[in-house]
NUMARKE-542210 format. One line per field, with one value per residue (C-alpha): residue in one letter; residue number from 1; x, z, y. Coordinates in nm, 4 decimals, always signed. Layout:
<nodes>
type a/...
seq NUM/...
px X/...
pz Z/...
py Y/...
</nodes>
This chain:
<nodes>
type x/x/x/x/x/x/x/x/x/x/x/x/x/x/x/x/x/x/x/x/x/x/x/x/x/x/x/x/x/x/x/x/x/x/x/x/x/x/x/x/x/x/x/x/x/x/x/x/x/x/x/x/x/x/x/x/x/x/x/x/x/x/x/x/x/x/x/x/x/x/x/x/x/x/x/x/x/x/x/x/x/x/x/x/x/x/x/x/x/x/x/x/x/x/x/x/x/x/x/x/x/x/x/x/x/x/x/x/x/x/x/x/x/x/x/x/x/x/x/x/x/x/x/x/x/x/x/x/x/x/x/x/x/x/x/x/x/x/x/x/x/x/x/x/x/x/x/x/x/x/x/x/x/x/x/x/x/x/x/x/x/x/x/x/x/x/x/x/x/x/x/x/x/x/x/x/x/x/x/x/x/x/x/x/x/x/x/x/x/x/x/x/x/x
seq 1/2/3/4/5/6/7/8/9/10/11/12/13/14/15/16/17/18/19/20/21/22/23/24/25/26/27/28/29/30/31/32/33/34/35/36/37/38/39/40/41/42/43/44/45/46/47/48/49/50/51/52/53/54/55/56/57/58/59/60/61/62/63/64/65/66/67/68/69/70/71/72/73/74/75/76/77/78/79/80/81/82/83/84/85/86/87/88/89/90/91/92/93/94/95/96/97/98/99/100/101/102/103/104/105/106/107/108/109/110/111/112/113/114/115/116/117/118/119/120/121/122/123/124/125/126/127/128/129/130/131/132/133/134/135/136/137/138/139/140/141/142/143/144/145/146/147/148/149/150/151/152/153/154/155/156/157/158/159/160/161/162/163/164/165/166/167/168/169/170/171/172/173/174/175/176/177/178/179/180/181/182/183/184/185/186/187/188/189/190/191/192/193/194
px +0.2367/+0.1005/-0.2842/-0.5400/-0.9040/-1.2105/-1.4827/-1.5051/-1.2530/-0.7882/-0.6834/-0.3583/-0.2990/+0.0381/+0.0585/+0.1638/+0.4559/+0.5991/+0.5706/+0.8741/+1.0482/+1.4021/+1.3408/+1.2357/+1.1530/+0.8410/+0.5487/+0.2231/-0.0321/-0.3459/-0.5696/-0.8024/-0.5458/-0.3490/-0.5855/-0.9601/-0.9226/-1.0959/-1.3315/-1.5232/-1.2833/-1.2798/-1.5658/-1.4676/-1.6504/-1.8586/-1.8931/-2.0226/-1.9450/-1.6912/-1.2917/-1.1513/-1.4198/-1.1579/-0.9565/-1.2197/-1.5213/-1.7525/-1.8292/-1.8025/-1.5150/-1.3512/-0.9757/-0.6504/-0.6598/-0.3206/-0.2163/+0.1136/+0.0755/+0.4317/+0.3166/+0.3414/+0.3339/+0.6674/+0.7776/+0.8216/+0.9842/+0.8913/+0.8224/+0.9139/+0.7633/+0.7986/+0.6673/+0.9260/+1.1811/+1.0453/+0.7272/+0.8521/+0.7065/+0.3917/+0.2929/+0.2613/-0.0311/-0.1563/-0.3635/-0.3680/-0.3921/-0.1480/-0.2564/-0.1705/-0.3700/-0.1568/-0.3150/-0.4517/-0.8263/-0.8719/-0.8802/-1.0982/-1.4113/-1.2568/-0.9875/-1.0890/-1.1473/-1.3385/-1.3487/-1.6419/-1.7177/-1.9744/-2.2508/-2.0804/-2.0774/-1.6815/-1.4989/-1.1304/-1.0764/-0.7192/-0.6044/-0.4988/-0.1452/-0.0938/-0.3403/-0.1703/-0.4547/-0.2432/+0.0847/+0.3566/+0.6316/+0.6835/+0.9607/+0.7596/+0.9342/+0.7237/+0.8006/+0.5424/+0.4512/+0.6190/+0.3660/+0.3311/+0.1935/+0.1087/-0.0797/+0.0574/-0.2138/-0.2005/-0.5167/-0.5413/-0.8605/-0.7738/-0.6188/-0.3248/-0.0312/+0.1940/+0.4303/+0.7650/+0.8763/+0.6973/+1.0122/+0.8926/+1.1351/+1.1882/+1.3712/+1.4487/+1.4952/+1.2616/+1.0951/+1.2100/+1.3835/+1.4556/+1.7251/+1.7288/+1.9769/+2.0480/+2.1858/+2.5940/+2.7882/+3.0158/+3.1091/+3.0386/+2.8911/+2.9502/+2.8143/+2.7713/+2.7871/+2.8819
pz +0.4396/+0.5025/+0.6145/+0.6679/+0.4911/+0.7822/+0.5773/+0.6777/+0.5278/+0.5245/+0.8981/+1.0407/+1.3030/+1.5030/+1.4146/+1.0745/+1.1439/+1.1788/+0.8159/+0.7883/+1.1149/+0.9515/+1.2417/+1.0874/+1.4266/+1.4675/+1.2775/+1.1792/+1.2552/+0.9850/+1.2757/+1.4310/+1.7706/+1.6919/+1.5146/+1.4432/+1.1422/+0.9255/+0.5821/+0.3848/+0.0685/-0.2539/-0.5312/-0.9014/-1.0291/-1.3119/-1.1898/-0.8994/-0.5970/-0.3730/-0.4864/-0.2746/-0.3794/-0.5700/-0.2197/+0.0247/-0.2013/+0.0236/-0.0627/+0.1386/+0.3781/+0.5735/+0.4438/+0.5663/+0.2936/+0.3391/+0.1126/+0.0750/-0.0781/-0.2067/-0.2556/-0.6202/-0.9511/-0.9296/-1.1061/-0.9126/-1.0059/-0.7471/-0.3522/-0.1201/+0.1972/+0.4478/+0.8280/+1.1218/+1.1143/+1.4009/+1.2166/+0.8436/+0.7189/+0.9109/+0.9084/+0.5828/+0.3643/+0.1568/-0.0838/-0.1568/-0.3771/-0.4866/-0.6453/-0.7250/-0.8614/-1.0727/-0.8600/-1.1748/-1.0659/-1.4381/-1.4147/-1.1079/-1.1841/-1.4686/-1.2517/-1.1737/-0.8245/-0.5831/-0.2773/-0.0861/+0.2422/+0.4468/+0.5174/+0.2366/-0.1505/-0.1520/-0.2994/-0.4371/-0.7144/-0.7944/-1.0602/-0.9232/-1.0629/-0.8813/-0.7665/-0.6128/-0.4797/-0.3495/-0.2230/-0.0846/-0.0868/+0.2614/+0.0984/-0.1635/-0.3958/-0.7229/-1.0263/-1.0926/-1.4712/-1.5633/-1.4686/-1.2395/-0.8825/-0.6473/-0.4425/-0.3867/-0.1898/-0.0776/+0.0182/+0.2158/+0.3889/+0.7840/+0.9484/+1.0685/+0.8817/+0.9581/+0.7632/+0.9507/+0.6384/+0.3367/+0.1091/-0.2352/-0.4785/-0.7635/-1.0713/-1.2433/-1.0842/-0.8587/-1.0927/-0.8653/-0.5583/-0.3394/-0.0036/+0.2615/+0.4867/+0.6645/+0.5735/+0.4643/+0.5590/+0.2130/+0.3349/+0.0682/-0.2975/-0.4392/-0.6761/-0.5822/-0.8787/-1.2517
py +0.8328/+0.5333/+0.4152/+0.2057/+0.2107/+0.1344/+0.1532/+0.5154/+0.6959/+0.6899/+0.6213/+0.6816/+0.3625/+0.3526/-0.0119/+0.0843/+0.2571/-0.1334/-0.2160/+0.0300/+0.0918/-0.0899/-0.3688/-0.6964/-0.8539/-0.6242/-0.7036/-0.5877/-0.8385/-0.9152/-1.0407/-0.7837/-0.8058/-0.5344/-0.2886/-0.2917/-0.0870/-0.3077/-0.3165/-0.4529/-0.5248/-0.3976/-0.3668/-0.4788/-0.1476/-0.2517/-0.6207/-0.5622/-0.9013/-0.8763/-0.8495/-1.1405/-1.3650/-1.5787/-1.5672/-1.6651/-1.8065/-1.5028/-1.1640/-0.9054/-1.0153/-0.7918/-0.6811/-0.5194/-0.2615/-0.0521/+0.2049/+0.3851/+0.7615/+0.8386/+1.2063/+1.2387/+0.9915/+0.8047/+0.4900/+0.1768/-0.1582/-0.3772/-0.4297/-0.6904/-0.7756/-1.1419/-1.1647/-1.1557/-1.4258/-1.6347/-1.6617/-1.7078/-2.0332/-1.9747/-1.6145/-1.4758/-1.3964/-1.6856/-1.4551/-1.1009/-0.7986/-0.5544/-0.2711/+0.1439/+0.4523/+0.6958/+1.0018/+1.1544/+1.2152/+1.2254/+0.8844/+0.8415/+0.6150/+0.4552/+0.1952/-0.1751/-0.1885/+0.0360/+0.1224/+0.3530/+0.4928/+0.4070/+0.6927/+0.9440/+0.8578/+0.9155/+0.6616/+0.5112/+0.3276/+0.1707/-0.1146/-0.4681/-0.5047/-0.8442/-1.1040/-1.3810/-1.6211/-1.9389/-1.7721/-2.0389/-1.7690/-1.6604/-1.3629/-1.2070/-0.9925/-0.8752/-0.7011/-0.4178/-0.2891/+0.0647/+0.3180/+0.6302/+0.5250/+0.7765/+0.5478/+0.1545/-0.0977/-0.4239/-0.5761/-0.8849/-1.0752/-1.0763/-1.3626/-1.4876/-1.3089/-1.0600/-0.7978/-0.6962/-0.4876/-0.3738/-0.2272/-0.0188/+0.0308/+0.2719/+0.3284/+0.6672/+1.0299/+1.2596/+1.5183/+1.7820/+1.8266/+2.1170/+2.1473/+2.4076/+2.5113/+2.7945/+3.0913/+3.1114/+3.4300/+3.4600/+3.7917/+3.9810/+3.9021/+3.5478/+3.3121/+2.9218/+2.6852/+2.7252
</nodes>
C-alpha cells in the first residue's frame, strides 16, 4: 500500500494511486494543488533540528513524506522514478530523501530519522539510505544497500515537482507464497505433483 504522512497519522489519498498507475503521462504533483496532505518533515532523533535543513537552510518545512509498505521485509536493489514527459527537465525534485524501516519493531526508536504525530506520542522512525541535496537528474534511478525493507520513503520539501512513476525493484525470492483456485473435480482420488 502506499500513503501519505499529515502530521496526524498514514493517509490513504487517491492522488497516489498515480505514482503507479503504469501511465507515465499522469503525475503526482509536490505542490499543495493536488493534495493537502502535508507535514512537518522528519526529526534526526537524537539531534534534534529539522531533517531537510541541509535542503532548504529552515527547520521545520513542510514535506511530501510518502511511504510504500510492501507487507513484509523484502530485499530491494534499487527504485527509479522521473516526472511526466512533458515536464522532464523542469519538474523533478531537486532534493530529497530516500529512506526504509526493516518492519522489525525491535528496532523502533533506535533508526535515524523520526517522525511523530501531532496530539498522540506515536511515532516512526526509518534510516535515510539516500540523501541527494542538489539533484540535476531528472530520471533518477538509485542503487539501495542489501537489507530487508518493509517500509520504502521518499521525503521531499513541497514545491514544484512531480512523480509520474515511482518503480521499486527487488532481487531474490518471496519467503512464501500461496495460490487459490477453485475446486478441481479429479473424479475420484488423485495426487497433484511429485
Amino acid at each position: 500500500s502506499v500513503k501519505m504522512h499529515d502530521g496526524y497519522g498514514w493517509k490513504d489519498d487517491p492522488a497516489l494511486d498515480l505514482l503507479h498507475d503504469g501511465d507515465e503521462t499522469t503525475g503526482f504533483a509536490g505542490d499543495t494543488a493536488a493534495t493537502a496532505n502535508v507535514a512537518i518533515c522528519s526529526k534526526f532523533t537524537e539531534e534534534g533540528g529539522g531533517a531537510l535543513t541541509g535542503l532548504l537552510g529552515i527547520n521545520d518545512s513542510e514535506c511530501r513524506i510518502i511511504r510504500f509498505d510492501l507487507g513484509g521485509a523484502f530485499f530491494v536493489s534499487h527504485v527509479r522514478f522521473s516526472p511526466t514527459p512533458r515536464r522532464l527537465n523542469s519538474f523533478f525534485l531537486k532534493a530529497f530523501r530516500i529512506g526504509a524501516n526493516d518492519g522489525n519493531s525491535l528496532n523502533d526508536g533506535e533508526r535515524e530519522m523520526e517522525l511523530r504525530w501531532s496530539y498522540t506520542r506515536e511515532t516512526f522512525d526509518w534510516d535515510i539510505w539516500v540523501e541527494r541535496l542538489e539533484n540535476t537528474d531528472p530520471v533518477v534511478e538509485l542503487q539501495l544497500p542489501p537489507q530487508p525493507v518493509q517500509h520504502l520513503l521518499i521525503e521531499a520539501a513541497l514545491g514544484k515537482w512531480e512523480i509520474a512513476e515511482f518503480e521499486i525493484f527487488g532481487t531474490g525470492a518471496a519467503p512464501f507464497a500461496s495460490y487459490v483456485s477453485k475446486i478441481i473435480d479429479l473424479g475420484g482420488p488423485a495426487s497433484i505433483g511429485e
